[in-house]
C-alpha positions, 0 to 999 in steps of 0.5 A: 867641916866648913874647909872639907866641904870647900875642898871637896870638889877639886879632889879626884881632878887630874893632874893634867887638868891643874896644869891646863888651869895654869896655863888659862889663868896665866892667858886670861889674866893677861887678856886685858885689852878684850873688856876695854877693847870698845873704850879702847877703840872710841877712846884713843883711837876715835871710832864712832860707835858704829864703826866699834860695832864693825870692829866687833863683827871682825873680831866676831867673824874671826872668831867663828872661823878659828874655832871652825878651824881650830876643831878641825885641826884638832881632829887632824894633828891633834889638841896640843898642836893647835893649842901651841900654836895658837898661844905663841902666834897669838903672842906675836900677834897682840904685840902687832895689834897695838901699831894699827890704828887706822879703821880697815887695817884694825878689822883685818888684825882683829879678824887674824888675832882672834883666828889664831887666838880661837883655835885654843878653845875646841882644842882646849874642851877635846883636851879636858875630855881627855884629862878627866872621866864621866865622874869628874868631867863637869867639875873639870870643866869647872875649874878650867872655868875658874881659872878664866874667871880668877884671870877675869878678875885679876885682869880688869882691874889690873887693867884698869891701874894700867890704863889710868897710870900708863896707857891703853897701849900696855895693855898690849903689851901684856897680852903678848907677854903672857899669852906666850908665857902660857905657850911655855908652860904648855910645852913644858908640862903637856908635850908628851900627851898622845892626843891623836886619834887614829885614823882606823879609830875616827872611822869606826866612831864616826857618828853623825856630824852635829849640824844633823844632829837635831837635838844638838841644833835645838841646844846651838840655837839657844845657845847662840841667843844666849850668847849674843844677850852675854855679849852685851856683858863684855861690849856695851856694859862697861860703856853703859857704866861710863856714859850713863852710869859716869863711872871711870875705867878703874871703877868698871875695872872693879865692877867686871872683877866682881863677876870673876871673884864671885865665880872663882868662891862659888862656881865649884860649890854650886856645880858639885852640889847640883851636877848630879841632883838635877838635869842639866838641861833644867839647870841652864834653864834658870841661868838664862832665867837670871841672866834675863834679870840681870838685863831687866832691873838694868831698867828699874833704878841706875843707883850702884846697889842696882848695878852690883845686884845685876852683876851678881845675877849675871854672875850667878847666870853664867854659874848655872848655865855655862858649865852644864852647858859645855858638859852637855855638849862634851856628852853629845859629842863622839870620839873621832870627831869630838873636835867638830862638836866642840868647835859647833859648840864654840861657834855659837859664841863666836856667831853671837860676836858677830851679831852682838856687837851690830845688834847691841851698838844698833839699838843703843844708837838709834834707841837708848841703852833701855830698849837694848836691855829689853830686847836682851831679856827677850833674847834670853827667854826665847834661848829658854824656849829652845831650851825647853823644845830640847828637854821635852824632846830628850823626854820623849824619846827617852819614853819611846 
């Protein structure tokens, strides 16, 4: 009974969706240099914290403008094209990134690596909308998420053995090696998919772009603010854990493992139970609530059970609001220009990496890793205001 219910979830998923997770377990598995990338930067190649905070807004302007691109691409040539593409260049490309190391030349090669690297993401949200239908397209997007989150969690740690046995430069050379074998796989088993809308088809769906889409606009503003709280997650936490914290690479590695391992038990559970019990609105609602928390005790006590409990709350936060949040941005989006709402949608985060890192690294600077957590858990509950402003909104021209 216990198994039945477990398994329950992943039943009805379309075969194309399975394969789409394999080919993001295999590239997130394998993209260790991100989590350390900031340790990484101060470390080996001696960058002041401001200076990682400028290498952070590249990386946060290239991604901004891959995820523009990659959904205009998508609406042109297609989800698979852009998918491919992006895979086997990025490949090509961390290989490069592990030779730069003066300050400028690295800006520039993280703003292309992570150009090239985010065009997959709306190509990859328009794909799932055509793997999967109105009944299982919350689950679908669940299981691609798990597969991010397993690779999440395999690769930290991993990382972590890399890095204290060998060096930081493996780790480039992973990334290059399975992001192109994720372009295989791709290749091999999604070639044949028709993705393509014609061109009479765009036109005759052609709805309002997002940016004019209020409710929409409401939804991108929380998200954005949302986003640049979760970006301290992936830049300024495992600095906390080794500066303030004083625990060494393999032990943050296992820390940051702990968020993709509980995702990769509980997330699907958790969704299928919810996705159709309660609105989902509300349901992002109470992950920005946890995700608030999590920052918050941050201030209350620095012993391990206190840092495990923050990253249970923060894991338990991205459960409930990231998947709804990407469903309730696949509904609002149309045919014929689902590429534009999905690289809106993706834009928020990479808008949040171009404020984060500047943001974060900022207040940690000039007043302490405490103030930073304060000013996050702030950010999180305006996101819930928005968010709020949206679902009243939705309410009342539901009753009008």
């Amino acid at each position: 009974m216990m198994f039945d219910k477990l398994i329950n979830p992943y039943r009805n998923l379309s075969k194309d969706i399975w394969i789409l997770s394999l080919i993001t377990l295999i590239n997130r598995t394998g993209a260790m240099v991100i989590p350390f990338l900031s340790l990484y930067l101060t470390k080996s190649l001696g960058f002041t914290l401001m200076q990682v905070g400028i290498v952070m807004t590249f990386y946060g302007l290239g991604s901004f403008f891959g995820t523009w691109l990659g959904g205009k691409l998508t609406d042109i040539i297609g989800y698979f094209k852009v998918m491919y593409m992006s895979l086997f260049l990025g490949g090509v490309l961390f290989f490069v990134l592990q030779y730069i190391e003066t300050f400028w030349q690295f800006n520039v090669g993280i703003f292309v690596l992570i150009t090239i690297i985010d065009l997959f993401r709306p190509a990859m949200w328009v794909a799932i909308t055509d793997y999967s239908n109105d009944e299982n397209k919350t689950r679908s997007v669940t299981l691609i998420r798990l597969a991010i989150n397993l690779g999440f969690s395999v690769g930290p740690a991993l990382a972590g053995l890399i890095i204290a046995t060998i060096s930081y430069k493996g780790l480039f050379w992973i990334d290059a090696t399975t992001t192109l074998i994720a372009g295989v796989v791709l290749y091999k088993y999604l070639y044949q998919k028709t993705d393509v809308v014609k061109k009479d088809e765009k036109e005759k769906n052609k709805k309002t772009p997002p940016y004019k889409d209020f409710q929409f606009m409401l939804f991108w503003i929380a998200i954005f603010l949302s986003g640049v709280a979760f970006i301290q997650f992936i830049e300024i936490l495992p600095l906390f854990y080794n500066e303030v914290i004083h625990l060494e690479e393999q032990k943050i590695g296992y820390l940051l493992a702990l968020n993709g391992f509980l995702i990769f038990l509980t997330e699907m559970p958790i969704v299928d139970y919810f996705d159709k019990k309660y609105h989902h609105i509300k349901l992002v609602i109470f992950g920005m609530l946890l995700f608030a928390a999590s920052y918050f005790i941050l201030n209350l006590d620095h012993s391990i059970w206190v840092i495990i409990l923050g990253m249970v709350l923060l894991t338990f936060g991205e459960i409930f609001s990231f998947p709804f949040s990407n469903t309730y941005a696949m509904e609002r989006s149309k045919k014929g220009n689902q590429g534009a709402y999905m690289a809106m949608y993706g834009m928020t985060y990479s808008a949040a990496f171009i404020v984060g890192p500047i943001f974060g690294m900022y207040i940690v600077d000039n007043y302490g890793y405490a103030m930073l957590w304060y000013a996050v858990t702030g950010l999180l509950l305006v996101s819930c205001v928005f968010l709020i402003w949206l679902k009243r909104d939705m309410d009342y021209k539901e009753v009008g």
